[in-house]
C-alpha positions in Angstrom: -21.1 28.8 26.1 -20.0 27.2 22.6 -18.3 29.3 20.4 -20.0 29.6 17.0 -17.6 27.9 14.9 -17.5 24.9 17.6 -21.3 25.5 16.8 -21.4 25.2 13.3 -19.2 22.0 13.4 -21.3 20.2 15.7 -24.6 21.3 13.3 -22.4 19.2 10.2 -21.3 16.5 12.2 -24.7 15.9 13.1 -25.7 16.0 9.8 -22.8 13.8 8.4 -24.0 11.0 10.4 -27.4 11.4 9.9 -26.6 10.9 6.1 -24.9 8.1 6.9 -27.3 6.1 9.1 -30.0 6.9 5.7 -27.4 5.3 3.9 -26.7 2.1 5.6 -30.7 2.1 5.9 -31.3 2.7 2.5 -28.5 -0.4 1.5 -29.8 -2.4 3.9 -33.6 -2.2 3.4 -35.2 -5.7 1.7 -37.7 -5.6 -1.1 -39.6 -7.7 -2.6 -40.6 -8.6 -6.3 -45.0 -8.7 -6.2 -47.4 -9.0 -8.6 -49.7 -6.3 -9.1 -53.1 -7.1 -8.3 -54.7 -6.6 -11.6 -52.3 -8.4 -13.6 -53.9 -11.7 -15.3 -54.2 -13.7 -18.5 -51.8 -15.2 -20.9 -49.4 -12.0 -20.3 -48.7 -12.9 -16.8 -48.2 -16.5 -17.6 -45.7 -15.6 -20.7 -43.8 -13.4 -17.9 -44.3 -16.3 -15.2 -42.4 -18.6 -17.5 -39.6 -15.9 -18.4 -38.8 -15.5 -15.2 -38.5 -19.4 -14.4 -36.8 -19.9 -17.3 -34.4 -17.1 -17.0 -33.2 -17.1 -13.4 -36.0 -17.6 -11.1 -35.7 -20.5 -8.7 -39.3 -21.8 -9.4 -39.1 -25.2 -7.5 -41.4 -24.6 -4.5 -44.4 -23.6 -6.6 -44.3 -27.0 -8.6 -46.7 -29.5 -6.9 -45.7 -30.5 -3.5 -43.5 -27.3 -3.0 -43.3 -25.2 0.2 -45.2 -22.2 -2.0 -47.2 -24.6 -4.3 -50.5 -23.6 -2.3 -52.6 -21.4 -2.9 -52.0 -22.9 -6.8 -52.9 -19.8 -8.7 -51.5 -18.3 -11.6 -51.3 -14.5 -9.6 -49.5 -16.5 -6.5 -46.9 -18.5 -8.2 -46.1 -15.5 -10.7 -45.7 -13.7 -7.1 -43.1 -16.0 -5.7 -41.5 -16.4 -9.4 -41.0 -12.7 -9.9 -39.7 -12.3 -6.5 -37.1 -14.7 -7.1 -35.6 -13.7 -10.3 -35.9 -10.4 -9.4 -33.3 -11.3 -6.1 -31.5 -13.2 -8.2 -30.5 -9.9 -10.2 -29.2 -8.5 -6.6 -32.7 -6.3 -6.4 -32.2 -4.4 -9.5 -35.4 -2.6 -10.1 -35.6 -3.2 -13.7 -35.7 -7.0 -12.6 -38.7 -6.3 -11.6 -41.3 -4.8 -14.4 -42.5 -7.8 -16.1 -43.9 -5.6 -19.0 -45.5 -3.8 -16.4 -47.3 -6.6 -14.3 -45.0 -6.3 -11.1 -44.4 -3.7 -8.0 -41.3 -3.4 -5.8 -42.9 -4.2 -2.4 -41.6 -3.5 1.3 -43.4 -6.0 2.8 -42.6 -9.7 3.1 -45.1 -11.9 1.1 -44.0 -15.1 3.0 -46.8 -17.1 4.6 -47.1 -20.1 6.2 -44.3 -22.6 5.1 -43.8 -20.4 1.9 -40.8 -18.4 2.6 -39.5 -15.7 -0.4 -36.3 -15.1 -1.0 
């Protein structure tokens, strides 16, 4: 039989590595910049063109890009926010938009359209 204190040092090494593996899962986890589904009008267009115009790459939602389709204002802010959002290394203040925008865990890609 274990003696306690060979116990007790098994119980924190256990617990020491679980910390650990929820740390390298927590680091390594992907997010993703979205668009909240009731965002619309002029205010998400204004943020749609900050973030292209600060960062963003927004060259596969111009015509004939890989995320051009479906051509809506909600899809290509989608795609825009995500990317300037990964461009500031996943900060989640990169990704408010005045409050139009939600840190997803899922990946938006679809079809050719791949995010960042």
């Amino acid at each position: 039989m274990a003696s306690p204190k060979l116990h007790s040092v098994m119980i924190m090494l256990t617990i020491f590595i679980a910390m650990i593996l929820m740390n390298v899962m927590i680091v390594e986890s992907k997010t993703w910049c979205q668009v909240r589904s009731s965002a619309t009008g002029p205010a998400l267009q204004n943020a749609l063109n900050y973030a292209c115009s600060n960062g963003a790459d927004c060259g596969p939602i111009q015509p004939g890009g890989s995320c051009f389709n479906p051509n809506t204002l909600q899809s290509h802010a989608s795609y825009a926010f995500d990317s300037f959002y990964q461009s500031k290394g996943q900060n989640p203040s990169a990704c408010n938009f005045g409050g139009l925008a939600t840190i997803a865990v899922t990946d938006p890609s679809y079809g050719s359209c791949r995010y960042p």
